[in-house]
N, C-alpha and C positions, 0 to 999 in steps of 0.2 A: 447530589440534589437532583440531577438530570435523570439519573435511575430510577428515584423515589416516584418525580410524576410521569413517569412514563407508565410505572408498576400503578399507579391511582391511576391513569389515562384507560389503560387495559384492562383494571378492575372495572369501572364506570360503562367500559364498553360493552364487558361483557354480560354485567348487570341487566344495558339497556336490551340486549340480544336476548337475553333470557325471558327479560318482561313480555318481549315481542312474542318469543316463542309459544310460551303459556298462557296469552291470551290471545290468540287466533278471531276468537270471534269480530263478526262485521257488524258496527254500531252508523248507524246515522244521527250525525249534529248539525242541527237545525240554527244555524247561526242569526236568523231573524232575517238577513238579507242574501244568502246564502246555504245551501245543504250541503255538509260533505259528509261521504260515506269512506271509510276508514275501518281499518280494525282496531279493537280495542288498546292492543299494546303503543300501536302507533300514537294513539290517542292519550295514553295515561301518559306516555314520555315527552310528548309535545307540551300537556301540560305541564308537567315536571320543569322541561325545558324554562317553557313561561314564565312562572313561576319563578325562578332560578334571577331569569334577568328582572322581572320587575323590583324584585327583591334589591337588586346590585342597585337598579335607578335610583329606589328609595332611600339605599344607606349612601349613593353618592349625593343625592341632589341636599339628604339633612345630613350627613357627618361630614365628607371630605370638600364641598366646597364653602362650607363656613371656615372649617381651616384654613383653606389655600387663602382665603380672603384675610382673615386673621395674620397668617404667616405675609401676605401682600404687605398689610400696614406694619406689623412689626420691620417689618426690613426696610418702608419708607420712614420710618421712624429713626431708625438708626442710621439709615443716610444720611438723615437729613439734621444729624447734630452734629 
């Protein structure tokens, strides 16, 4: 199992390298309160990144903590008979 995500670790890495490499160009993002200038790979992976976590927020804050709260009352439930 330890081999497996090391070898998806390595893939992902070098994915992210490759993205970098192929798109060299310097974009500027204009954040509203903020500019930063960046190359594009940086920029697509960053998103990527973002993306990635907002996603994880969304599926814990709606799937696993209605469960843990469900699993909470089931087990006060059974204690408490």
């Amino acid at each position: 199992m330890r081999l497996i995500r090391l070898l998806i670790a390595l893939a992902c890495l070098a994915a992210g390298v490759a993205v970098g490499a192929m798109n060299p160009q310097v974009v500027a993002l204009d954040l509203g309160f903020v500019a930063v200038s960046t190359t594009l790979g940086v920029a697509v992976i960053v998103a990527l990144l973002f993306g990635v976590l907002v996603g994880g927020l969304v599926l814990a804050a709606s799937v696993v903590l209605p469960l843990q709260q469900r699993l909470r009352r089931a087990e006060k439930s059974r204690n408490g008979l």
